[in-house]
The first five atom37 places (N, CA, C, CB, O) and aatype in JSON, in Angstrom:
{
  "aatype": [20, 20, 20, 20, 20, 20, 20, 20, 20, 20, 20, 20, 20, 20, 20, 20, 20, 20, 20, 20, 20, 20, 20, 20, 20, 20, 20, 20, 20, 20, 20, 20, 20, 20, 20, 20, 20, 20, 20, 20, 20, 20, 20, 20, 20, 20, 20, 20, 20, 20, 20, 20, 20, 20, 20, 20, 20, 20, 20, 20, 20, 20, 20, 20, 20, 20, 20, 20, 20, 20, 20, 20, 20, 20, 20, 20, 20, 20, 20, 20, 20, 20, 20, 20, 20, 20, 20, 20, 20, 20, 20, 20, 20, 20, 20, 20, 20, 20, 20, 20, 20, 20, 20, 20, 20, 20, 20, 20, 20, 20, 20, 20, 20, 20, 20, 20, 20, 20, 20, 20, 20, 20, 20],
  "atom_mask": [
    [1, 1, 1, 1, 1],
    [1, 1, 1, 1, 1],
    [1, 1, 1, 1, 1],
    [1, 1, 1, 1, 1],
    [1, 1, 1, 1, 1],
    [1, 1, 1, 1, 1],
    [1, 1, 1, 1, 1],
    [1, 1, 1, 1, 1],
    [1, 1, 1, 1, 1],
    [1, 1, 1, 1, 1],
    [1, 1, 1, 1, 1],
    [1, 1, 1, 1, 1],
    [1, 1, 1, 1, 1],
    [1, 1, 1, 1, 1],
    [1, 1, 1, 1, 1],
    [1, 1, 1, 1, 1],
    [1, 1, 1, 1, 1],
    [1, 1, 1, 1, 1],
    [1, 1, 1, 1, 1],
    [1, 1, 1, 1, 1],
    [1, 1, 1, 1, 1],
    [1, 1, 1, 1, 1],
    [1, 1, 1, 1, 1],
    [1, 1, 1, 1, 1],
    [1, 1, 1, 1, 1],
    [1, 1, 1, 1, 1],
    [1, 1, 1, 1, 1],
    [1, 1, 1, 1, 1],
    [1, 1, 1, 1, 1],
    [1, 1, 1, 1, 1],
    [1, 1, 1, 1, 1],
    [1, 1, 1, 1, 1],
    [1, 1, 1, 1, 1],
    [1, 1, 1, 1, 1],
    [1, 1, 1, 1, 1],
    [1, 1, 1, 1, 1],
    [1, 1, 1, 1, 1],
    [1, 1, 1, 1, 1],
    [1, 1, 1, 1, 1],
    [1, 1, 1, 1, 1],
    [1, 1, 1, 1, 1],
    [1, 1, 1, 1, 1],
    [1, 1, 1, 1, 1],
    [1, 1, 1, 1, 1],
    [1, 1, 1, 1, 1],
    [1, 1, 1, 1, 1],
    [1, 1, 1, 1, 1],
    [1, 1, 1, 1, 1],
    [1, 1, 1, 1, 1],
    [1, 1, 1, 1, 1],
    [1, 1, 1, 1, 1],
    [1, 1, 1, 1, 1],
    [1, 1, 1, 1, 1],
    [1, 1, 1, 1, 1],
    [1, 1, 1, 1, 1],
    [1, 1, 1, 1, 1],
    [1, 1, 1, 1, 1],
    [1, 1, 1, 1, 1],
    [1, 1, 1, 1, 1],
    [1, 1, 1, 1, 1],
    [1, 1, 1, 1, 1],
    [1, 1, 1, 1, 1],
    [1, 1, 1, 1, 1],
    [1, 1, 1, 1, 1],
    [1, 1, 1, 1, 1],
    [1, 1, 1, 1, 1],
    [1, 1, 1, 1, 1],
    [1, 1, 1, 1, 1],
    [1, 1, 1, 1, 1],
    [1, 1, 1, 1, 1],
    [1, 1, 1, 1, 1],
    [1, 1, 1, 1, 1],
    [1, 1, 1, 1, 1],
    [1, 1, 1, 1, 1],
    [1, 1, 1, 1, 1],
    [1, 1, 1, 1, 1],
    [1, 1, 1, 1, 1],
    [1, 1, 1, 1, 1],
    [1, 1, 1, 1, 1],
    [1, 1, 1, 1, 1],
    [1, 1, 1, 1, 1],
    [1, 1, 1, 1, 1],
    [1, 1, 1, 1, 1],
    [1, 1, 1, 1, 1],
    [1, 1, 1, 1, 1],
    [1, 1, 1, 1, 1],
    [1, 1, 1, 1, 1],
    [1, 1, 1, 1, 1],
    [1, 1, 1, 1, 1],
    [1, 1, 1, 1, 1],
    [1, 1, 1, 1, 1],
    [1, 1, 1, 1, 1],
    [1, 1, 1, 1, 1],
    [1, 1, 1, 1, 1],
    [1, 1, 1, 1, 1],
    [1, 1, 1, 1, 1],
    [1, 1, 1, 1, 1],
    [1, 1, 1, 1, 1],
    [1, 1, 1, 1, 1],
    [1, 1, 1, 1, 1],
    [1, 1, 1, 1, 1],
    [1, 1, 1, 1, 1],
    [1, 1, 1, 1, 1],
    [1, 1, 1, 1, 1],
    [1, 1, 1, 1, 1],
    [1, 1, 1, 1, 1],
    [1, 1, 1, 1, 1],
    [1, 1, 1, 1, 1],
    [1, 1, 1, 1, 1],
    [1, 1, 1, 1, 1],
    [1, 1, 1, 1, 1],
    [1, 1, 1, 1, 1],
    [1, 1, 1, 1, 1],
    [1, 1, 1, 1, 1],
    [1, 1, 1, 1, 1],
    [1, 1, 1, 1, 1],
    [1, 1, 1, 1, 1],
    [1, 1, 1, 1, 1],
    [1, 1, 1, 1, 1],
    [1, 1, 1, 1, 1],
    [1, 1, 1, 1, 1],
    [1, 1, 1, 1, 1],
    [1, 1, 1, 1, 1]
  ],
  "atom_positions": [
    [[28.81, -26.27, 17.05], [28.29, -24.94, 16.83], [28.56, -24.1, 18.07], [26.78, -24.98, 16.5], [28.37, -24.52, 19.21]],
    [[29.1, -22.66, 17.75], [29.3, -21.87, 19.18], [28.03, -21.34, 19.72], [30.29, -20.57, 19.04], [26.97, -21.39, 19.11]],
    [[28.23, -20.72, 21.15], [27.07, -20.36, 21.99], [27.05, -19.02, 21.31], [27.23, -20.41, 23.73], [25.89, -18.61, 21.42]],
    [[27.71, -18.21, 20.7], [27.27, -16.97, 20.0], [27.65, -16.42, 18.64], [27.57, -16.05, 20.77], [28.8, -16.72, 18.3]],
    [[27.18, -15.93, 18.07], [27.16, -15.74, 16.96], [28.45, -14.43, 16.38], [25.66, -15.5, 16.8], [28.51, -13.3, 16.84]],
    [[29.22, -14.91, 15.45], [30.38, -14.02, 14.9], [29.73, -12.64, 15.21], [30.78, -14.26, 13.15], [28.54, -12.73, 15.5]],
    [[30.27, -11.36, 15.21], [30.01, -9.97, 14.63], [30.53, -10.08, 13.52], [30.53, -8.78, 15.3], [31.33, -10.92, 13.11]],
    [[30.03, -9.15, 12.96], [30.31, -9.37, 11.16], [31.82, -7.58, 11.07], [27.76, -8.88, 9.69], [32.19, -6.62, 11.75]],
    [[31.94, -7.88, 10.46], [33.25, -6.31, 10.45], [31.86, -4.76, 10.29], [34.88, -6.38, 8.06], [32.1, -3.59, 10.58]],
    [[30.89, -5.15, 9.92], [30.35, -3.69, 9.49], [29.75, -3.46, 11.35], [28.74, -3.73, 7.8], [29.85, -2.4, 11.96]],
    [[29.13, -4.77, 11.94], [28.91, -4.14, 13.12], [30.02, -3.88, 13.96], [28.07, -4.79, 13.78], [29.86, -2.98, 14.79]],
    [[31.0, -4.41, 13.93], [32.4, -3.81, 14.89], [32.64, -1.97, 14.44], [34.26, -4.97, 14.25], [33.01, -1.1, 15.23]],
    [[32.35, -1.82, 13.24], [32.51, -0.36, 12.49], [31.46, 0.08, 13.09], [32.45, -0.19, 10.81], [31.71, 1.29, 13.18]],
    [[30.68, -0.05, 13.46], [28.88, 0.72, 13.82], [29.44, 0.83, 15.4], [26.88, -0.68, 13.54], [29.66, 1.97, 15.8]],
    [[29.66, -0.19, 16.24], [30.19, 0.22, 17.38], [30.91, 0.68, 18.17], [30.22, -0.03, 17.63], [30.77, 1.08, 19.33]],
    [[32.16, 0.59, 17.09], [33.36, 2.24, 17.37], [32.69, 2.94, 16.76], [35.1, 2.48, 16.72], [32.6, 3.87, 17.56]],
    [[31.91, 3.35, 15.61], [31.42, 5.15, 15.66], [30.54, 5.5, 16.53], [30.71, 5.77, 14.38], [30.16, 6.67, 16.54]],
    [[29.86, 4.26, 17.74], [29.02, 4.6, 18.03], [29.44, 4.94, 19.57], [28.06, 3.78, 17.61], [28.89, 5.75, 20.32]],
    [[30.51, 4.14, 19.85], [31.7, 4.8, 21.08], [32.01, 5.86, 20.87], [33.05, 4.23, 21.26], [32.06, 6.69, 21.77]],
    [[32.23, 6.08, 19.89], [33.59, 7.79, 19.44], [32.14, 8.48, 19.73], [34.67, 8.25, 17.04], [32.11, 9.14, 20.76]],
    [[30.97, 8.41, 18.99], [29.84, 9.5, 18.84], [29.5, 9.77, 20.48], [28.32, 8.86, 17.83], [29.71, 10.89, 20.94]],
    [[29.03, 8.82, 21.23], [29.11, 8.98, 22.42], [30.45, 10.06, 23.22], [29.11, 7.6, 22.74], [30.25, 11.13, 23.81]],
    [[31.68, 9.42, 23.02], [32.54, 10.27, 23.48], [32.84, 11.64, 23.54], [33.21, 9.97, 23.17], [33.38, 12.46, 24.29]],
    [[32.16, 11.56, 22.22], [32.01, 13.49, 21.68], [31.02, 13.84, 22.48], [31.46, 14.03, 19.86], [31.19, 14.81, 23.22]],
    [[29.83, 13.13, 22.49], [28.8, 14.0, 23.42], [28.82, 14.48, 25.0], [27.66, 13.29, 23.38], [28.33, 15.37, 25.7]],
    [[29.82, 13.18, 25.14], [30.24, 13.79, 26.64], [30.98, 14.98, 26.83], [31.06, 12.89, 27.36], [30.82, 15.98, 27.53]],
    [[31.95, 14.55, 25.9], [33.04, 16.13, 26.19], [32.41, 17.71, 25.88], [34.55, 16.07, 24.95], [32.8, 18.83, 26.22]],
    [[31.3, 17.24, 25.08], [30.35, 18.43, 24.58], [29.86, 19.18, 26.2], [28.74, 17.65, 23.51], [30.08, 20.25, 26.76]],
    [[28.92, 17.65, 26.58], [28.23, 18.36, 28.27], [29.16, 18.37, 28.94], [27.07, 17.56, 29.26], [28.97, 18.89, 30.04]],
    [[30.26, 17.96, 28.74], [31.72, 18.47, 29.93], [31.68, 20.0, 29.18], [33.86, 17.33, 29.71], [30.65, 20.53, 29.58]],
    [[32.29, 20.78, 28.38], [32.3, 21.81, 27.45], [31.5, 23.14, 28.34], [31.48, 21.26, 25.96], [31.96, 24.15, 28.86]],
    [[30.03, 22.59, 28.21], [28.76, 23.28, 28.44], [28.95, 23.41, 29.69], [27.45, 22.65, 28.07], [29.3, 24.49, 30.17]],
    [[28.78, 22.49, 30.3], [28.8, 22.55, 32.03], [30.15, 23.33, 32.48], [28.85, 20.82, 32.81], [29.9, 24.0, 33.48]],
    [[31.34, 23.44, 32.1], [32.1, 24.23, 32.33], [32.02, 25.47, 32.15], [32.82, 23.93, 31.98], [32.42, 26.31, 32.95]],
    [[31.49, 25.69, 31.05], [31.1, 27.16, 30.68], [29.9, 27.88, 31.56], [30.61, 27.13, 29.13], [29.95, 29.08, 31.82]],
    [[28.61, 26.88, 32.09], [27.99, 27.31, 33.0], [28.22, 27.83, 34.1], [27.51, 26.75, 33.17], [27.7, 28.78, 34.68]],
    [[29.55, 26.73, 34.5], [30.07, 27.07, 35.66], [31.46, 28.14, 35.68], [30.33, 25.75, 36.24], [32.36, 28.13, 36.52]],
    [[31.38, 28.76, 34.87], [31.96, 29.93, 33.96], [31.32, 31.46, 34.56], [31.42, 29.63, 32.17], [31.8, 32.47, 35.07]],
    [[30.09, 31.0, 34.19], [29.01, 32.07, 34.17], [28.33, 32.29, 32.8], [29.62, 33.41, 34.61], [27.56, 33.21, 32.49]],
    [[28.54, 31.78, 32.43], [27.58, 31.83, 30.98], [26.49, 31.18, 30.86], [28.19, 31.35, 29.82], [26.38, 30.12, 31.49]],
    [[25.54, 31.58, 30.12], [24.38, 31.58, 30.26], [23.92, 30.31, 29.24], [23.86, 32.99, 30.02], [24.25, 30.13, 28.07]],
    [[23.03, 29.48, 30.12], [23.03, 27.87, 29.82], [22.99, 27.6, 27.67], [21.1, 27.1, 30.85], [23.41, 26.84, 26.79]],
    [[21.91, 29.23, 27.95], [21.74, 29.36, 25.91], [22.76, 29.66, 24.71], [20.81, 30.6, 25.51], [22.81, 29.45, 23.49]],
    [[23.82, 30.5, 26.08], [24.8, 30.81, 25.28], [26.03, 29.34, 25.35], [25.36, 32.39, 25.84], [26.73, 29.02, 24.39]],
    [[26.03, 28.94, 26.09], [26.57, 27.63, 26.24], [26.32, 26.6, 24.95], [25.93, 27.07, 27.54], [27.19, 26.26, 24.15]],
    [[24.77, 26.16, 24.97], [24.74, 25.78, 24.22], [25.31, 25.98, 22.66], [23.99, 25.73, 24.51], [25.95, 25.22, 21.93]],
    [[24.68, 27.65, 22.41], [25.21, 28.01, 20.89], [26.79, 27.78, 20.55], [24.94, 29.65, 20.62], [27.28, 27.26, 19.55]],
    [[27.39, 28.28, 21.63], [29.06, 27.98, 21.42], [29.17, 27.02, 21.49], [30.08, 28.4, 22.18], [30.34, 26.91, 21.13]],
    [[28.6, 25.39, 21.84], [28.99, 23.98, 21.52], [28.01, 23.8, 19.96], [28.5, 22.75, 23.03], [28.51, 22.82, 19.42]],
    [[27.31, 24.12, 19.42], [26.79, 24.23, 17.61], [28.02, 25.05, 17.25], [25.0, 25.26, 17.11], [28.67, 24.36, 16.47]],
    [[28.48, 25.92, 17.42], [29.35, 26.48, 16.6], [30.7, 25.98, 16.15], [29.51, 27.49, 17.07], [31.32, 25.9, 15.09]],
    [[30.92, 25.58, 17.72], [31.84, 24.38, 17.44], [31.97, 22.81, 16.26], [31.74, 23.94, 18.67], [32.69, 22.36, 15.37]],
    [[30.58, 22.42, 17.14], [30.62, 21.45, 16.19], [30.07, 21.67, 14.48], [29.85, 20.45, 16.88], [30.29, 20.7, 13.76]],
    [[29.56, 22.59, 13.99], [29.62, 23.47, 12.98], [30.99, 23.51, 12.11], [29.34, 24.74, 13.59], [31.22, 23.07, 10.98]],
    [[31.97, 24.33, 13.21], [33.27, 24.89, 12.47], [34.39, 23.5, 12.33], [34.06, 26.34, 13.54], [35.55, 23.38, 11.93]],
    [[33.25, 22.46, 12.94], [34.35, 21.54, 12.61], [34.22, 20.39, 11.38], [34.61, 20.83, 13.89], [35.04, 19.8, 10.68]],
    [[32.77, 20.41, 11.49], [31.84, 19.88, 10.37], [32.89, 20.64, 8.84], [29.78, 20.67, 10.65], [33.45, 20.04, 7.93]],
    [[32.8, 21.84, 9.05], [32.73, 22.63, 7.8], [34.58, 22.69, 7.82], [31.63, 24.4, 7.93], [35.17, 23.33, 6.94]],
    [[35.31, 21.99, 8.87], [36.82, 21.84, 8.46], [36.84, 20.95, 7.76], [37.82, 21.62, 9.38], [37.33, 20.9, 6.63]],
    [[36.32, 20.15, 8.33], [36.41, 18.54, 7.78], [35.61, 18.33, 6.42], [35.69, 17.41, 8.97], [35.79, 17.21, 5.94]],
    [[34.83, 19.08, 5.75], [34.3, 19.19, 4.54], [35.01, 19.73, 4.03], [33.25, 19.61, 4.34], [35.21, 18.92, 3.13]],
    [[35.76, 20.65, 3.79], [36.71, 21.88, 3.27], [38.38, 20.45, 3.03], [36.96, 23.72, 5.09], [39.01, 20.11, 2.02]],
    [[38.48, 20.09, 4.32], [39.5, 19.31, 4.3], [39.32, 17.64, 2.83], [39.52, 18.9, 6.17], [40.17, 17.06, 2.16]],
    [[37.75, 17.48, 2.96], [37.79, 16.41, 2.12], [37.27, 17.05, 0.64], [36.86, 15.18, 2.75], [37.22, 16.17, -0.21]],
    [[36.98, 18.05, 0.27], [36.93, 18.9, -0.85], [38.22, 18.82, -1.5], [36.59, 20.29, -0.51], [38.37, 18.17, -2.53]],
    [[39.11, 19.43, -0.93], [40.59, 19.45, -1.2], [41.39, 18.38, -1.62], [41.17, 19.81, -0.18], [42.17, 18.4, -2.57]],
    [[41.15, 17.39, -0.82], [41.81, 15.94, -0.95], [41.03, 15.89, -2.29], [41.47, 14.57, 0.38], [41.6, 16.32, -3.29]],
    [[40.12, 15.54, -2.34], [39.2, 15.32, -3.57], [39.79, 16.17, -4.9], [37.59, 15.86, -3.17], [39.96, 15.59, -5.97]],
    [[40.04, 17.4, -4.76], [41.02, 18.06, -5.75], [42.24, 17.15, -6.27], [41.64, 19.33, -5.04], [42.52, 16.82, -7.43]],
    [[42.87, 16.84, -5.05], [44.11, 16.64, -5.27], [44.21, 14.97, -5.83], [44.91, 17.04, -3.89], [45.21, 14.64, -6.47]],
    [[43.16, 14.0, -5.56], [43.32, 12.91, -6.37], [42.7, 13.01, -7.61], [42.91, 11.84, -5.78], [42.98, 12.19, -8.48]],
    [[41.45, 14.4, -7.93], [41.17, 14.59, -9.39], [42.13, 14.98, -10.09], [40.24, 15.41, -9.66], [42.34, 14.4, -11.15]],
    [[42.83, 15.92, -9.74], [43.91, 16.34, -10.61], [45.07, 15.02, -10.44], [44.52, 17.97, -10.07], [45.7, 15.0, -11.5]],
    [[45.33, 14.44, -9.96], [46.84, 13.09, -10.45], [45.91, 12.18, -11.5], [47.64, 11.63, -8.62], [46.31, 11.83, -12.6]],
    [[44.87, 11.93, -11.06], [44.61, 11.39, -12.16], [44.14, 11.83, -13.35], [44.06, 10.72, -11.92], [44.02, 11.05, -14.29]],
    [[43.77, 13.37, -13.45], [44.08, 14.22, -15.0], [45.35, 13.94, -15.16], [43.9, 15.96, -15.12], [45.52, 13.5, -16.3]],
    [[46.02, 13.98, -14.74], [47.4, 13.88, -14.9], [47.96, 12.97, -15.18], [47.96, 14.14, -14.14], [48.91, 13.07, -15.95]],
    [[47.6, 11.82, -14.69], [47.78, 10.52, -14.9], [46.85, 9.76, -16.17], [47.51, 9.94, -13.55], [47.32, 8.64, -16.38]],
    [[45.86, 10.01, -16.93], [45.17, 10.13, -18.09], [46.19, 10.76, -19.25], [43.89, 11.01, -17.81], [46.51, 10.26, -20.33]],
    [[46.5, 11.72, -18.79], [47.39, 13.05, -19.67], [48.4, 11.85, -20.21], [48.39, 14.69, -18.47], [48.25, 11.08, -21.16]],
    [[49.62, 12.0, -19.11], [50.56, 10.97, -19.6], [50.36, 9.75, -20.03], [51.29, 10.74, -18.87], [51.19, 9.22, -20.77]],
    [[48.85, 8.91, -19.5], [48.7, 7.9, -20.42], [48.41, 7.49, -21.84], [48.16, 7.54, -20.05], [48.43, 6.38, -22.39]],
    [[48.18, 8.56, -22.22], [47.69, 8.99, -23.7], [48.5, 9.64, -24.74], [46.68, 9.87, -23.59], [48.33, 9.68, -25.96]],
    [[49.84, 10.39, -23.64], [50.35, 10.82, -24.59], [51.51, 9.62, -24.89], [50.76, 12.26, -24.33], [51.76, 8.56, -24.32]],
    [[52.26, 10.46, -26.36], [53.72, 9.66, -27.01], [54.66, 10.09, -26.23], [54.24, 10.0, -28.61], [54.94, 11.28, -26.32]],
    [[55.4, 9.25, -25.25], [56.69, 10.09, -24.57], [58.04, 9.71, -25.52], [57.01, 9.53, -22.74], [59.16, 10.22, -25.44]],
    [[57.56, 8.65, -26.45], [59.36, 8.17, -27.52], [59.47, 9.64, -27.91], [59.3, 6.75, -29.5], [58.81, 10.68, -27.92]],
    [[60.91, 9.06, -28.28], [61.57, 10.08, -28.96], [61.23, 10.19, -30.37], [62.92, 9.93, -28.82], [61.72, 9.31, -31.08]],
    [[60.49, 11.07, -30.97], [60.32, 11.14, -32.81], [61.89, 11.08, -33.53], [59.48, 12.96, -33.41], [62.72, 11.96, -33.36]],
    [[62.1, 9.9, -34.34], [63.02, 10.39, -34.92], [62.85, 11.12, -36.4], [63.81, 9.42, -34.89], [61.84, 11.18, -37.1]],
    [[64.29, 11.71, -36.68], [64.22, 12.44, -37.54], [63.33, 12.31, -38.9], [65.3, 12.54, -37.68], [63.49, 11.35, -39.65]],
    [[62.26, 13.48, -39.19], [61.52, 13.32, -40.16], [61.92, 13.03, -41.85], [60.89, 14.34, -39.97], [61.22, 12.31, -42.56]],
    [[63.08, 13.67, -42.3], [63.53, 13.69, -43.32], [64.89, 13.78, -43.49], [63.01, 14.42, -43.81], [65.36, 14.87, -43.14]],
    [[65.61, 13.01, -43.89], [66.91, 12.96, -43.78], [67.51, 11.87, -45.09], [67.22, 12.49, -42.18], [66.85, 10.86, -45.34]],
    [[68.71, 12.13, -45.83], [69.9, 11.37, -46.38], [69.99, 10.18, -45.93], [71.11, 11.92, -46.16], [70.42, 10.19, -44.77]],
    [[69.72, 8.89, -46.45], [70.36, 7.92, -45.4], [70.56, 6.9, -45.89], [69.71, 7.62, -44.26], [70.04, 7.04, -47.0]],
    [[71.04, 5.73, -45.83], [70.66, 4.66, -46.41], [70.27, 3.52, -45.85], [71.38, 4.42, -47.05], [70.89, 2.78, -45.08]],
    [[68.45, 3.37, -46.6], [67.86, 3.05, -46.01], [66.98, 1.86, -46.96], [67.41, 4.15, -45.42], [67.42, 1.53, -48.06]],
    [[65.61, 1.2, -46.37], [65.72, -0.56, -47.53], [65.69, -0.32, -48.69], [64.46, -1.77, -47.55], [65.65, -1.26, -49.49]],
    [[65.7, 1.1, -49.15], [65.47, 0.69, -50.75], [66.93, 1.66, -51.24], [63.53, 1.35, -51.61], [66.9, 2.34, -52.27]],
    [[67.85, 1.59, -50.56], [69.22, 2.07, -51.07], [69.4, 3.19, -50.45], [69.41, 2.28, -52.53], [68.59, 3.52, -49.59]],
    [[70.56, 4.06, -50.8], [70.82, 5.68, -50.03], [69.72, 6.34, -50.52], [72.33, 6.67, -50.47], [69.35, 5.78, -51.55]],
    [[68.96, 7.36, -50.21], [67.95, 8.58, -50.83], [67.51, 8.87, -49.89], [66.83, 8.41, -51.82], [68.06, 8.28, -48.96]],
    [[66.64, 9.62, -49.54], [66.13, 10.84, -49.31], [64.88, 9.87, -48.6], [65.87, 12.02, -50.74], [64.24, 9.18, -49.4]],
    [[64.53, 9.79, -47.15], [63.52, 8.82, -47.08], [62.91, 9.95, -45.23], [64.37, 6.58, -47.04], [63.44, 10.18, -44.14]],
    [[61.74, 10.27, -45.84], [60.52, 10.67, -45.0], [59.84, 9.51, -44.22], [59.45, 11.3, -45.93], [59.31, 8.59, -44.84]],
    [[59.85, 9.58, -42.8], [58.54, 8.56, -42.19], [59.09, 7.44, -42.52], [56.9, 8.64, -42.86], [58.29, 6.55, -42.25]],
    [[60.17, 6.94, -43.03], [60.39, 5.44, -43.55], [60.07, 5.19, -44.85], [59.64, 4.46, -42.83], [59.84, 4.02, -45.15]],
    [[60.01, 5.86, -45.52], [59.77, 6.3, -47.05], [60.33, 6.42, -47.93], [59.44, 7.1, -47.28], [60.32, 7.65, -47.98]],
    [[61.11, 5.98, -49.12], [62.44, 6.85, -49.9], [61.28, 8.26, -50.73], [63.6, 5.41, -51.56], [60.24, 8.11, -51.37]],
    [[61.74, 9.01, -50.52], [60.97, 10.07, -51.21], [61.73, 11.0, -52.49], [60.53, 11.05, -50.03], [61.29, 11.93, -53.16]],
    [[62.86, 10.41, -52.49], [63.7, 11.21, -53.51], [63.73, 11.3, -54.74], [64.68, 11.05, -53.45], [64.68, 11.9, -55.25]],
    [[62.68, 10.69, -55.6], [62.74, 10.17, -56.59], [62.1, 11.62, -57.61], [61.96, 8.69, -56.46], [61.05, 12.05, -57.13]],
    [[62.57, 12.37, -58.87], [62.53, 13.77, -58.62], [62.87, 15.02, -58.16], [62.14, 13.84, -58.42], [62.51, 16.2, -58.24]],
    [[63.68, 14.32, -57.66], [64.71, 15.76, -56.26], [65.86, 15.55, -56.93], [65.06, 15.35, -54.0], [66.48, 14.73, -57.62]],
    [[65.9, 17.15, -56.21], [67.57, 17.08, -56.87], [68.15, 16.89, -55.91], [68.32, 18.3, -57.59], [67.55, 17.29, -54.91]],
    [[69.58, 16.2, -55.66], [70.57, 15.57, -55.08], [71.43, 16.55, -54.05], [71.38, 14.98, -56.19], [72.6, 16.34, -53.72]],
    [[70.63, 17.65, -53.63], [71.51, 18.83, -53.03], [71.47, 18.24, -51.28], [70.62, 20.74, -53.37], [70.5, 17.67, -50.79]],
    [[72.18, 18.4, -50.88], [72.56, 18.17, -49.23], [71.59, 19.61, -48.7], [74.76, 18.31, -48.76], [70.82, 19.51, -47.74]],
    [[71.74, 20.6, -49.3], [71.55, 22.05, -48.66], [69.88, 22.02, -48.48], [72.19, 23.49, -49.81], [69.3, 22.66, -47.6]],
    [[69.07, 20.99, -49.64], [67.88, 21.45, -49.64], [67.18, 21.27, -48.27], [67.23, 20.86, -50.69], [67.51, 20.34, -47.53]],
    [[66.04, 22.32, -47.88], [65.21, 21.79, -46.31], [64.2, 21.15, -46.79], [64.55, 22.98, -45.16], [64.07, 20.83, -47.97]],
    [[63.24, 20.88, -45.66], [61.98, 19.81, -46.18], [61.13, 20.51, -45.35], [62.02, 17.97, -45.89], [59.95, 20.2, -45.27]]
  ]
}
């Protein structure tokens, strides 16, 4: 048996967001403190690091809205074409000879039986 125990994959995931989250906060009070030392005023400092992280919140929502569009619609799309007939229809009514001799055969049908024998007629 080992002296310590595996990490499991969800805590390795919890501890890089929890590095990255950290990282952001620094560069935030790097941000602020520059701007203090700017001359700006510690309140206004602050508001321009919310706005920031605000306008970025609301990219990155806007950005996964969109994506979200774009895999709803392939797969309308992909439904669409699954449902539809892409063969080719063949011809509905035509002369031919076909299992029950030459005539006049609809859908796979002889239908001629009653008709008159004209080439010219339409259907």
């Amino acid at each position: 048996m080992r002296g310590h125990p595996k990490n499991s994959k969800a805590e390795h995931a919890g501890r890089w967001l929890g590095r990255a989250y950290r990282g952001l906060m620094r560069q935030e009070q790097r941000l602020r403190l520059w701007l203090v030392g700017l001359g700006v005023p510690a309140t206004g400092a602050r508001v321009f690091a919310w706005c920031l992280r605000l306008s970025v919140i609301v990219l990155l929502l806007s950005f996964s809205i969109v994506l979200a569009m774009i895999v709803f619609g392939l797969w309308v799309i992909g439904r669409g074409v699954a449902r539809s007939d892409l063969s080719y229809p063949a011809s509905r009514a035509e002369w031919r000879y076909g299992d029950e001799g030459y005539g006049f055969y609809e859908k796979g049908v002889r239908t001629d039986f009653n008709r008159l024998f004209d080439d010219d007629e339409d259907v």
